[in-house]
Wavefront OBJ file of the C-alpha trace (Angstrom):
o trace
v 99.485 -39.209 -66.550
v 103.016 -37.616 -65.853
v 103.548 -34.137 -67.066
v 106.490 -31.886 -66.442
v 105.777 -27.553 -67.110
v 108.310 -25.292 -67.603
v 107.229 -21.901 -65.523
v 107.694 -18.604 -66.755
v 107.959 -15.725 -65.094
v 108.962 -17.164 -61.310
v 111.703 -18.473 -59.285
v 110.833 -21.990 -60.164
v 113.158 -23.781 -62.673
v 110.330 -26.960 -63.093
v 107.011 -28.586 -61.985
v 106.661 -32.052 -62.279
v 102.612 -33.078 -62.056
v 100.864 -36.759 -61.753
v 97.152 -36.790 -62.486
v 95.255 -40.017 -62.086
v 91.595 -39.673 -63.437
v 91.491 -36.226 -62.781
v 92.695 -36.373 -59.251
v 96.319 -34.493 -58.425
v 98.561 -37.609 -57.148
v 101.777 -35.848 -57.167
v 102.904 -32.031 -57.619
v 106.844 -31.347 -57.383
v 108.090 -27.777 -57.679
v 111.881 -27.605 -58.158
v 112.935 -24.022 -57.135
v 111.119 -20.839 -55.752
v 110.490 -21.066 -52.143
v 110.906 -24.602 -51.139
v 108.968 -24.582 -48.165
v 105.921 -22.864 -49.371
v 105.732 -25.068 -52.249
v 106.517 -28.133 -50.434
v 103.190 -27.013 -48.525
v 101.211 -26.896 -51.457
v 102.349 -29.480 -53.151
v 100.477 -31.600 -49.894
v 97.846 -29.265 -49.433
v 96.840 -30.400 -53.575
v 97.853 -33.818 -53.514
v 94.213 -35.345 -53.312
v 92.703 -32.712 -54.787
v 90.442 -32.816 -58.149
v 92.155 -30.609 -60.728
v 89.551 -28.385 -61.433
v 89.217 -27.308 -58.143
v 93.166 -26.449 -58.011
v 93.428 -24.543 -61.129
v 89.844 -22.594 -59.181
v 92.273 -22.123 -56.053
v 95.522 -20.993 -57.502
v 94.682 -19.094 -60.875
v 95.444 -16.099 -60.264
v 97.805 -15.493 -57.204
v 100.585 -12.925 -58.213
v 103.459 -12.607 -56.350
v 104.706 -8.875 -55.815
v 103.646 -7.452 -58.779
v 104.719 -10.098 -61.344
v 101.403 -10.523 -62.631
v 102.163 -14.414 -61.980
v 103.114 -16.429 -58.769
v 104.057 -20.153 -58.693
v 100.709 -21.131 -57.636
v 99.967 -19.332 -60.563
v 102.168 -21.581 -62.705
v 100.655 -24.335 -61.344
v 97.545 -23.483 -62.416
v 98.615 -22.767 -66.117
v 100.633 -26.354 -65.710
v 97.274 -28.214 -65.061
v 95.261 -25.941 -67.517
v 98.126 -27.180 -70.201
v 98.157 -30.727 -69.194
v 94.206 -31.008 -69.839
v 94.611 -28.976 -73.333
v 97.265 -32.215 -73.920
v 94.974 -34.741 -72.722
v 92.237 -33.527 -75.050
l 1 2 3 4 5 6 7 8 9 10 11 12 13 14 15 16 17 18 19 20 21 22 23 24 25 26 27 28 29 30 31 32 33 34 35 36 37 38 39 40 41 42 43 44 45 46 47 48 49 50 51 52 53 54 55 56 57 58 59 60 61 62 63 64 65 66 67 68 69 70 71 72 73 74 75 76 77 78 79 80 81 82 83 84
């Protein structure tokens, strides 16, 4: 399943996620700091979803009380609430 977030509260404009039987195939970040995101978007790729949203929930970045990890969390959170 493809499914694109809009992220609020970041520099991030978009994520674009792929999820294959609850597996992370693909995780593009347009925006924010490209090569920190480029570097998660690897280190998830593989990854079961649960254990993402576990990983990155959470993270806030200098006081925003969000991060993009963050916003990747809330983007897979989202995409199961969809699924269901």
């Amino acid at each position: 399943m493809k499914y694109t977030y809009k992220p609020k509260g970041v520099c991030s404009r978009k994520i674009e996620l792929e999820v294959e039987e609850g597996i992370v195939k693909e995780l593009l970040v347009i925006g924010g700091c490209n090569g920190n995101l480029q570097g998660i978007s690897k280190l998830v790729r593989g990854m079961n979803i649960e254990e993402v949203i576990k990983r990155l929930k959470g993270i806030d970045c200098n006081g925003k009380g969000t991060s993009c990890p963050d916003q990747i969390a809330k983007a897979l959170e989202e995409m199961i609430i969809a699924i269901k």
